[in-house]
C-alpha positions, 0 to 999 in steps of 0.5 A: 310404595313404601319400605318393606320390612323382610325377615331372613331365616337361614339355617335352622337345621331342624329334626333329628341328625346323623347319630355319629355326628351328634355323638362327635359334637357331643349332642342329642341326635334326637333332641335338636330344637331349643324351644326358648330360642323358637319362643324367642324367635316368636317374640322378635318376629312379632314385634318387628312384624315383617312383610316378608319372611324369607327362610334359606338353605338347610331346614332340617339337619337331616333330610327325612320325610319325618323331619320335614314334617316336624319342621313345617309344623314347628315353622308354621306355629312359630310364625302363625304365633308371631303373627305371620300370614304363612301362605301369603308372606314365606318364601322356602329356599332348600340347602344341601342338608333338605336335600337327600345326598346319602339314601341311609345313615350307615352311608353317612361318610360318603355324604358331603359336608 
């Protein structure tokens, strides 16, 4: 068997956020992607064209069905664009942030950093 080429993810934090902690990082809460880096990404992956895909911990900046849609469907077509077979070659590991700790944003201080 010969070398296998993987490609790690980590930390995309895609989807909305906490509005009082955008507004204290002095950002769009609504407005987190950058579509020239996603288009990027697209580019570096086809032309390393991994085996593997391996995307870790904190997908989405907020857990919320809403986000996690949004962010299956920006990962799917970026990696689909590169090249990348979605259902046979990525794996998805969850982190703290896909994992709802906090049930509404007005409990936000309470939920771990």
């Amino acid at each position: 068997m010969g070398a296998i080429t993987l490609a790690h993810l980590s930390d995309s934090h895609l989807g909305d956020d906490f509005r009082f902690k955008s507004l204290l990082r002095k950002r769009l809460w609504w407005r987190t992607e950058d579509e020239g880096l996603l288009h990027g990404l697209e580019i570096a992956l086809r032309e390393v064209h991994p085996d593997y895909v391996v995307i870790t911990g904190d997908i989405v900046n907020k857990c919320t069905p809403a986000n996690f849609r949004h962010a299956a469907k920006l990962l799917r077509t970026t990696l689909s664009n590169a090249g990348i077979d979605v259902k046979n070659r990525v794996l998805v590991i969850p982190g703290n942030h896909d994992v709802q700790v906090v049930p509404h944003e007005d409990q936000y201080f309470g939920r771990l950093l």
